[in-house]
C-alpha positions in Angstrom: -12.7 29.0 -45.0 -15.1 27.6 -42.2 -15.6 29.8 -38.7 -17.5 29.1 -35.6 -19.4 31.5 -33.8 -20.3 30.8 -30.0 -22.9 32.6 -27.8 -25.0 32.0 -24.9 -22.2 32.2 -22.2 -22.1 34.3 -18.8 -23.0 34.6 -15.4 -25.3 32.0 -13.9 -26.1 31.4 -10.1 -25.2 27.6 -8.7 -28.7 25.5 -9.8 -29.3 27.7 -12.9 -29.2 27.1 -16.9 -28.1 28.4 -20.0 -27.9 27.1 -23.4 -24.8 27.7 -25.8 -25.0 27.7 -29.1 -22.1 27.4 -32.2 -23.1 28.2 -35.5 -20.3 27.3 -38.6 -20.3 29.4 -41.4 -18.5 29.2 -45.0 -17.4 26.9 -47.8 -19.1 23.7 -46.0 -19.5 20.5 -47.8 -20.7 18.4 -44.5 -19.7 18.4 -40.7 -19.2 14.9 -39.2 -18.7 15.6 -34.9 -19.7 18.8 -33.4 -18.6 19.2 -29.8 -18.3 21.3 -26.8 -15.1 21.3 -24.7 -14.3 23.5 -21.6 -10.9 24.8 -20.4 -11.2 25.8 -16.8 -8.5 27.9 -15.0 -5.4 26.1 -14.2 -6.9 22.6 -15.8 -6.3 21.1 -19.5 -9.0 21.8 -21.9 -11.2 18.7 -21.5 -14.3 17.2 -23.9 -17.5 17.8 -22.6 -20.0 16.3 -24.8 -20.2 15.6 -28.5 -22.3 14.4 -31.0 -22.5 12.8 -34.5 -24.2 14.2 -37.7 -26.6 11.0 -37.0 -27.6 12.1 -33.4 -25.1 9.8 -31.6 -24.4 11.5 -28.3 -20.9 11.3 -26.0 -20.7 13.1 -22.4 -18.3 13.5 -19.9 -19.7 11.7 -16.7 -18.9 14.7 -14.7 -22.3 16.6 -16.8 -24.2 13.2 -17.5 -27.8 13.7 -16.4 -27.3 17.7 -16.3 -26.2 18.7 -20.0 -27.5 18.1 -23.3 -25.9 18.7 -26.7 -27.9 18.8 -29.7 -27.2 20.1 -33.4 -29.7 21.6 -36.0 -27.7 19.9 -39.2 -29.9 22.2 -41.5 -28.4 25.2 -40.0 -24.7 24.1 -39.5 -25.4 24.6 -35.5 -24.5 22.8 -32.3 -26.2 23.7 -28.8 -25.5 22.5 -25.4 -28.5 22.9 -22.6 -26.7 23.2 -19.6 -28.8 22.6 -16.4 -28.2 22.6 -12.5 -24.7 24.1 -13.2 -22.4 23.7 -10.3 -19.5 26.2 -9.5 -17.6 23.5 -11.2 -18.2 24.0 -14.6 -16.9 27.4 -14.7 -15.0 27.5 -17.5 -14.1 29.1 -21.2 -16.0 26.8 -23.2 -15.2 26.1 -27.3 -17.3 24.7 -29.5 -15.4 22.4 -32.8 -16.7 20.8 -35.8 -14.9 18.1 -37.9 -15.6 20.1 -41.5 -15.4 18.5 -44.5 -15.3 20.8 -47.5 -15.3 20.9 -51.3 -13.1 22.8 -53.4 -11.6 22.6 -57.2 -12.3 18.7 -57.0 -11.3 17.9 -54.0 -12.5 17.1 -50.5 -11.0 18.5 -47.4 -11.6 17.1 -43.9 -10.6 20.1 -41.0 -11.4 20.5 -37.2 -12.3 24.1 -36.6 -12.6 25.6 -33.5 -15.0 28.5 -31.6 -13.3 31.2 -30.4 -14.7 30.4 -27.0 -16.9 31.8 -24.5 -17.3 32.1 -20.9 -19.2 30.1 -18.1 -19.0 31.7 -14.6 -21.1 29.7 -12.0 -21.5 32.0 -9.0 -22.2 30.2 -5.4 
């Protein structure tokens, strides 16, 4: 089995930073996408940024110019910089990782997901 561990969330004033990170553990073969998504209160979860095992990036244009996601492929690991957060972006936000793995043979393609941790952007 594959898990996803999150950290790096909490309480941040309006203008300030923090970095998540997701690290995926367990019978891994490769991971294609890694990608943060955010599920704010009364709103559908939503994609915030993703990126490829080759470095190609995707953002929502609502954090263009202000986040930054980046993965350390050695380590199985995804990060997200997260800069000049607005009251906005307060949300639970999961990391997920298209996992392929290898077992008896056999190759297995899976999207896992984080267990999720919170943003709170204070005005």
């Amino acid at each position: 089995q594959v898990q996803l561990v999150e950290s790096g969330g909490g309480l941040v004033q309006a203008g300030g930073s923090l970095t998540l990170s997701c690290a995926a553990s367990g019978s891994i073969f490769s991971i294609n996408v890694m990608g943060w998504y955010r599920r704010a209160p009364g709103k559908q979860r939503e994609l915030v940024a993703a990126i490829t095992s080759g470095g190609s990036t995707n953002y929502a244009d609502s954090v263009k110019g202000r986040f930054t996601i980046s993965r350390d492929n050695a380590k199985n690991t995804v990060y997200l910089q997260m800069n000049n957060l607005k009251p906005e972006d307060t949300a639970v936000y999961y990391c997920n990782a298209d996992v392929t793995r290898y077992s008896g043979g056999y190759y297995f393609s899976h999207v896992y997901w984080g267990q999720g941790t919170q943003v709170t952007v204070a005005s």
